[in-house]
C-alpha positions in Angstrom: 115.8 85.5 73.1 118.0 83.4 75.3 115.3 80.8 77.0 117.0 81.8 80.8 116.2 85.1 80.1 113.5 86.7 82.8 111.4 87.3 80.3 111.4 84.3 78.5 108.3 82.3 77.6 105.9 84.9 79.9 103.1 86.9 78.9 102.1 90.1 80.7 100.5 90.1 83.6 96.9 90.8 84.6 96.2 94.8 85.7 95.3 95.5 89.3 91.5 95.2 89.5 91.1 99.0 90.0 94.5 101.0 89.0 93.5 99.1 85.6 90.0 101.0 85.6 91.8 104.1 86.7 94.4 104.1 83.9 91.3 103.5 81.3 89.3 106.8 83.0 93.1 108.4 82.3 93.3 107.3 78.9 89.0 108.6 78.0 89.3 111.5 75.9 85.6 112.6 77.1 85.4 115.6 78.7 82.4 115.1 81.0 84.2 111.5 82.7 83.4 110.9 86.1 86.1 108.3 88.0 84.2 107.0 90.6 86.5 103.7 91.3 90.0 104.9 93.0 89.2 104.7 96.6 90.3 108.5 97.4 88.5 111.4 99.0 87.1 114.0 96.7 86.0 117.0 97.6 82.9 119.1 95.6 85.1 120.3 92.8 86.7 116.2 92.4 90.1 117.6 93.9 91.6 115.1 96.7 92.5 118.1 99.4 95.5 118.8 101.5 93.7 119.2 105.0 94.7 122.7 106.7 96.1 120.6 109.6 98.3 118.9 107.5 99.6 122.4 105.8 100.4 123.9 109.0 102.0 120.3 110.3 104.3 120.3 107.0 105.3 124.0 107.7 106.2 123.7 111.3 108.1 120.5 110.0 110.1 122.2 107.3 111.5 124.9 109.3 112.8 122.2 112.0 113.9 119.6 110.0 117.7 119.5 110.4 118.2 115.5 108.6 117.4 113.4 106.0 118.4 110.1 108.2 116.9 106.7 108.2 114.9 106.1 110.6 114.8 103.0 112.7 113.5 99.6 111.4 110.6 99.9 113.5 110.3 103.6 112.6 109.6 106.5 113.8 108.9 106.6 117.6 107.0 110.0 117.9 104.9 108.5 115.1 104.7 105.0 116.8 103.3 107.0 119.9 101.2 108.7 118.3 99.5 106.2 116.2 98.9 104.1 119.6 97.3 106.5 121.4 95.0 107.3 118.1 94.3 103.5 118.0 93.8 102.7 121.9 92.4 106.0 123.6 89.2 105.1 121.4 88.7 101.7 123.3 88.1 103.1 126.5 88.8 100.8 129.6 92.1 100.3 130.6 93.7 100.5 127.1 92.2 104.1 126.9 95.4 104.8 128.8 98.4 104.4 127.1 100.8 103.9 130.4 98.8 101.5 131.6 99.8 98.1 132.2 97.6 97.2 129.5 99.2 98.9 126.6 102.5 96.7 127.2 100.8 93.9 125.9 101.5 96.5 122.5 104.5 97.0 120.0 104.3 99.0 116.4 105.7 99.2 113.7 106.0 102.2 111.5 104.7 100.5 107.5 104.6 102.2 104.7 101.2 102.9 104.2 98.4 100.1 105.5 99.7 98.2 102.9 102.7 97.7 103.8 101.2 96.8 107.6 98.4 94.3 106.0 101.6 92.7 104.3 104.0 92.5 107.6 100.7 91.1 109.4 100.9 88.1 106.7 104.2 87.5 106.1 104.1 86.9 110.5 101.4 84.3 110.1 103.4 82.7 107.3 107.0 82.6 109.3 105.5 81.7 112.8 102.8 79.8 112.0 103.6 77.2 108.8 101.2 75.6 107.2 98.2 78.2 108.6 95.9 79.3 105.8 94.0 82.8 105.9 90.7 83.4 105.7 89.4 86.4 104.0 85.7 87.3 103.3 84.4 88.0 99.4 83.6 90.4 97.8 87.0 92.5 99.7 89.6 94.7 99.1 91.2 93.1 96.0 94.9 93.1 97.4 93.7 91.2 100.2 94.3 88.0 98.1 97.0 88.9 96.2 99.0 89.8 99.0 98.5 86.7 100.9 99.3 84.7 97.7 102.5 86.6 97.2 103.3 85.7 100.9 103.1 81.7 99.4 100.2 81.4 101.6 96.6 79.9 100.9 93.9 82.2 100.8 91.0 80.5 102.0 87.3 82.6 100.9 84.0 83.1 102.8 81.1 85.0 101.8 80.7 88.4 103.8 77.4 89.5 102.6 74.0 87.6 101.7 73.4 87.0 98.0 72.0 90.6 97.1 74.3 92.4 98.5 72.4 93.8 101.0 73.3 92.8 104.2 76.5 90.3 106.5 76.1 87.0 105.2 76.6 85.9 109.5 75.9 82.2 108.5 79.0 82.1 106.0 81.3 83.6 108.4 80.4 81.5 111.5 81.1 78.7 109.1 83.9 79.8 108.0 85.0 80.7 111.5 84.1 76.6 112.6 86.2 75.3 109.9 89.3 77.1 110.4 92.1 75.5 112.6 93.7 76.7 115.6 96.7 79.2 114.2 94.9 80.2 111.0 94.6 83.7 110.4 91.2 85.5 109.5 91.3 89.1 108.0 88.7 92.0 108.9 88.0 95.1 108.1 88.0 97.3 111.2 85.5 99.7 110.3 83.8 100.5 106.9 84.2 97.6 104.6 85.9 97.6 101.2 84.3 97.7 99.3 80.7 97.1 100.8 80.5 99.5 103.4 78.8 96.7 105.2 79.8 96.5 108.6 79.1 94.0 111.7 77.2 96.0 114.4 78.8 96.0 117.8 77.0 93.6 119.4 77.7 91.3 116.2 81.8 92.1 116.6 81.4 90.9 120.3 79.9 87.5 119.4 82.6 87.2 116.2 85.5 88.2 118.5 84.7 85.6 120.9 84.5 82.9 118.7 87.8 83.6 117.0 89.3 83.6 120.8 87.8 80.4 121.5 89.4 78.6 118.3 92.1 79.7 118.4 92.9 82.1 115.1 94.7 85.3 114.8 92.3 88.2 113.6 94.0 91.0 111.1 92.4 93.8 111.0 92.7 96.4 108.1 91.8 99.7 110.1 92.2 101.7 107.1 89.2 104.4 107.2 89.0 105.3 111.1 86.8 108.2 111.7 84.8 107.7 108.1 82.2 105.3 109.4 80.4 107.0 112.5 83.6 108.8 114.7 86.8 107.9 115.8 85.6 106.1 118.6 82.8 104.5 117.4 84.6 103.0 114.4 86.8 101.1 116.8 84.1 99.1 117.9 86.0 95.9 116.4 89.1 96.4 118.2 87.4 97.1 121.5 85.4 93.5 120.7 88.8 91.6 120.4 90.7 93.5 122.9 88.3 92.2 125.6 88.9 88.4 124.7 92.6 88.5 125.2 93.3 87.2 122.4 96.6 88.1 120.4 95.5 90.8 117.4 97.4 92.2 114.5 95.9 96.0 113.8 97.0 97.3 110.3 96.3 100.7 109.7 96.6 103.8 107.6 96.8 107.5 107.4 95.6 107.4 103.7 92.1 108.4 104.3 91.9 109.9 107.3 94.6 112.6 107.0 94.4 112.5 103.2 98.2 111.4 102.9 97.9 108.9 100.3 101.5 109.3 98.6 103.2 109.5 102.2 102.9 105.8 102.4 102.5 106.2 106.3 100.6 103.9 108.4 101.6 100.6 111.2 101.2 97.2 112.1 100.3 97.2 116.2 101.2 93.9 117.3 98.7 92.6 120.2 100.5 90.2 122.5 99.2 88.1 125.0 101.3 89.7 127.7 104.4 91.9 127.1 107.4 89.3 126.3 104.7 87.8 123.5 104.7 90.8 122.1 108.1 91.8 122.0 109.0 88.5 120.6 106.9 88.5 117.7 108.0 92.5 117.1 111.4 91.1 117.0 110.3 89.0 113.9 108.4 91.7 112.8 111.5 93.6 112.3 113.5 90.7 110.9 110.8 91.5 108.0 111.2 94.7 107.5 114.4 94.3 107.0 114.3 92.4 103.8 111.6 94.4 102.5 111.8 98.1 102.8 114.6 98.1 105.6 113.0 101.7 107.2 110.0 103.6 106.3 109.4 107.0 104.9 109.5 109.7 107.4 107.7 112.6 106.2 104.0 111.2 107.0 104.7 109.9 110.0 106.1 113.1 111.2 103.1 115.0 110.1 100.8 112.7 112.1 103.2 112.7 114.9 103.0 117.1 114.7 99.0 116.8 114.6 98.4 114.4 116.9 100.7 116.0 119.5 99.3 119.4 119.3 96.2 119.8 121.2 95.0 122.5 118.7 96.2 120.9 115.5 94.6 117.6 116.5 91.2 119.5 117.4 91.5 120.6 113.8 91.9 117.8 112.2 89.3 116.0 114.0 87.0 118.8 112.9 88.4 117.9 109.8 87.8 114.2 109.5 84.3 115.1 111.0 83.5 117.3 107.9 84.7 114.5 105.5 82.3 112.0 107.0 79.5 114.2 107.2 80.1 115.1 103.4 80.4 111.5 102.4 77.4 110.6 104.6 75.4 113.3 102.4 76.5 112.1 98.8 75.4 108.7 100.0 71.5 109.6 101.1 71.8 112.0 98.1 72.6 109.3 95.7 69.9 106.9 96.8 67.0 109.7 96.6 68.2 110.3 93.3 68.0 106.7 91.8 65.0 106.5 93.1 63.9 109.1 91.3 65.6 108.3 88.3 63.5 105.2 88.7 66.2 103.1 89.2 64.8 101.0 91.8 64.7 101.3 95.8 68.5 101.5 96.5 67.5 102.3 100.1 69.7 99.7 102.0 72.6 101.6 100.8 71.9 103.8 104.1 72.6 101.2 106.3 76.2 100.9 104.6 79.1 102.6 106.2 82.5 104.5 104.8 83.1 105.6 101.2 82.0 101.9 99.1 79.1 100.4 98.6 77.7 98.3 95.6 75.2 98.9 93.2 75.1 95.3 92.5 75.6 95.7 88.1 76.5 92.8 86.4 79.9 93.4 84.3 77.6 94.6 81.3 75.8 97.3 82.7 79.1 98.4 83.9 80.7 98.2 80.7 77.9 100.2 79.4 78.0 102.5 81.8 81.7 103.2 80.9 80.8 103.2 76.8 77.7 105.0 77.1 78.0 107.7 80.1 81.6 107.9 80.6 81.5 106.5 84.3 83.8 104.5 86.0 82.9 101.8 88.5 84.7 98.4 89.3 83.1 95.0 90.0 79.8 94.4 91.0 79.2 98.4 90.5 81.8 99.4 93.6 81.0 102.6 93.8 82.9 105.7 96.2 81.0 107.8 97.5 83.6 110.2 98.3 83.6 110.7 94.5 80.3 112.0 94.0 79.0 115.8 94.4 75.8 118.0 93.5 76.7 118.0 89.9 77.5 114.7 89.7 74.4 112.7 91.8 71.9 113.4 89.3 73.8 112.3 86.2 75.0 109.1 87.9 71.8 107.9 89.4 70.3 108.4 85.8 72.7 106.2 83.4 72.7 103.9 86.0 68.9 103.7 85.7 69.6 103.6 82.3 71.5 100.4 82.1 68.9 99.0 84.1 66.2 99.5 82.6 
C-alpha cells in the first residue's frame, strides 16, 4: 500500500457508543433478546409505530404531490412555520403569538433531523465566535461531544447530576456556568435529558437562564423529546426561562420522537436573535452552512409535519397521540421500579422523579456485560436504560437479571 493512500497507516475507528450495542443485539442469535439501548419508541409488541396521523398526513401528501424539487437552503417554509408555532405557542406571553413583534426576533432552518440542527448550532459558535469552547454536561447524549469535536472545537465537561445518579449536580453547573467566558456556548437539553431523564425544575431553569444572560454565553438547546416529559407545554419550560432574559438562543429540535419519523431526518435549528436584523444576520451564516454540508434538506418529513400541524383535526390527533405515548412510557417507568423492588433489587424509587424515555440504573460495565452474557439484555453505559422499550412481558424479566447482577 502506497503510504499517501487514505488508508494508510490507520486502524479502524471506535463504534458509536450505542449503534455499536445495537449492532451486537442484531448480531445475538437468542431468541428471547430484549434491546433496550436504541433511543426509539416501542410500543407493547417492541414495534416502533407509524402514528395514524402520520398515515393519513402521507396519504393526503401522495395524492398532491406534483415534484421531486429541492427545496430551499433554509427549507421548507410550510414546515418552518409550522415548526415555530409548535415551538413558541407553548411559551405563552407574547411569543405564544407567532405575528407578533416578538417572533421576528426568530429565523429557522429546516435540518435534517435534530442532528443535523445540534450540528448547524455548533458549527455557528465555531464561525462567529473563534476561539469559544462549549460546555456540555456528563453523562449526555454521546454525539454531543463528538459533534463538537468534529466542528474543531473544545468540548469543555461539567457534571449534570450528583455522584449517585440520583439527582442535578446544581453546584457543578453553576461552576461551570462562572468559569465560562463571555461567547462560549453551553448545551442543554430542553426537556427530558439523555440519557438521565433528569431534568432542572422550572424555577431551577429560571435561575440557570439568568445566569447564562448575565455572562454572557450562548445556550443550545437540544429540544429533541417535546411532549414526552409532562405535555407540550410544559416541556418548554426551558425555553420560556431563556426567552424571558433576552438573551440570543439556538433551539435544535426534532420530529424523531414525537411524530415517530426517525428515518425522515426532519427537524430545525430556530435561531433567537437579539432583535430581527441579529437574527437575520446570523441565518444568513446559517445558510452559508448548509450549503457545504447537505445543500437542502429532505422534504418528505417536513411536509408531513407541515400537513398535521396545519390541520386542526390531524393535529388534535396527534396530540392525542403523543399524549398516549407519554402516558405509556410514564407506566413502564413506575412499573419497572415496583418490580425491582420486588425482585429485591434495591429501592430504585428516584427513578420516578426522572423525566422522558432514559434513565440509569447506575451498573458498573460488569453487571452490564453480564447482563448481556447471561440474560440477553441490552443496556449502554452506566445501565442507560429506555423506557419506551419495556412492556408487561418484559418488566418482570428485566427487573429480575438486573437484581441478579446485583446481588
Amino acid at each position: 500500500m502506497s503510504e499517501g493512500a487514505l488508508s494508510a497507516r490507520i486502524s479502524d475507528a471506535p463504534s458509536d457508543p450505542i449503534f455499536g450495542i445495537v449492532e451486537l443485539f442484531r448480531a445475538d442469535q437468542r431468541p428471547d433478546k430484549f434491546n433496550l439501548a436504541a433511543g426509539v419508541y416501542m410500543d407493547e409488541q417492541g414495534i416502533t409505530p407509524i402514528l395514524p396521523s402520520v398515515r393519513e398526513a402521507e396519504s393526503r401528501i401522495l395524492s398532491a404531490s406534483t415534484t421531486k424539487l429541492y427545496m430551499p437552503i433554509s427549507g421548507d417554509p410550510a414546515y418552518l412555520a409550522a415548526a415555530k408555532t409548535l415551538l413558541f405557542r407553548t411559551v405563552g406571553g407574547a411569543w405564544g403569538e407567532i405575528e407578533s413583534a416578538a417572533s421576528e426576533r426568530v429565523q429557522m432552518i429546516h435540518t435534517p433531523g435534530g442532528t443535523g440542527a445540534v450540528r448547524l448550532a455548533v458549527d455557528l459558535v465555531s464561525r462567529l465566535r473563534p476561539g469559544a469552547e462549549i460546555w456540555v454536561g456528563e453523562p449526555t447524549w454521546p454525539n454531543h461531544t463528538q459533534i463538537i469535536e468534529s466542528a474543531r472545537i473544545t468540548a469543555r465537561r461539567h457534571d449534570w447530576i450528583t455522584d449517585d445518579a440520583r439527582s442535578l449536580n446544581t453546584s457543578a453547573l453553576f461552576d461551570a456556568i462562572a468559569a465560562a467566558k463571555g461567547g462560549d456556548a453551553m448545551i442543554f437539553h430542553g426537556a427530558c435529558h439523555n440519557p438521565t431523564g433528569i431534568d432542572p425544575t422550572p424555577e431551577q431553569w429560571i435561575e440557570i437562564a439568568q445566569q447564562i444572560a448575565h455572562r454572557g454565553i450562548v445556550p443550545i438547546l437540544d429540544f429533541a423529546y417535546q411532549g414526552f416529559g409532562e405535555g407540550l407545554i410544559e416541556d418548554a419550560a426551558s425555553l420560556r426561562a431563556f426567552l424571558a432574559t433576552g438573551c440570543e438562543v439556538l433551539v435544535a429540535s426534532s420530529s424523531s420522537k414525537n411524530f415517530a419519523l426517525y428515518n425522515e431526518r426532519v427537524g430545525s435549528l430556530a435561531i433567537i436573535g437579539a432583535d430581527g436584523a441579529a437574527a437575520a444576520a446570523i441565518a444568513s451564516h446559517a445558510r452559508m452552512a448548509v450549503r457545504t454540508m447537505w445543500s437542502n434538506p429532505p422534504a418528505h418529513g417536513g411536509a408531513i409535519v407541515s400537513t398535521i400541524l396545519g390541520d386542526a383535526t390531524l393535529r388534535a390527533q396527534w396530540e392525542g397521540e403523543v399524549g398516549a405515548m407519554r402516558t405509556r412510557i410514564q407506566g413502564s417507568r413506575a412499573a419497572l421500579v415496583a418490580a425491582l423492588a420486588t425482585a429485591g433489587a434495591g429501592d430504585f424509587s428516584y427513578l420516578l422523579n426522572h423525566y422522558g424515555m432514559f434513565s440509569l440504573l447506575g451498573l458498573t460495565d460488569d453487571q452490564l456485560t453480564r447482563l448481556r452474557d447471561e440474560h440477553a439484555i441490552y443496556l449502554v453505559s452506566r445501565g442507560r436504560i429506555n423506557m419506551a422499550g419495556l412492556s408487561t412481558t418484559k418488566i418482570p424479566i428485566v427487573a429480575k437479571a438486573v437484581a441478579s447482577v446485583l446481588a
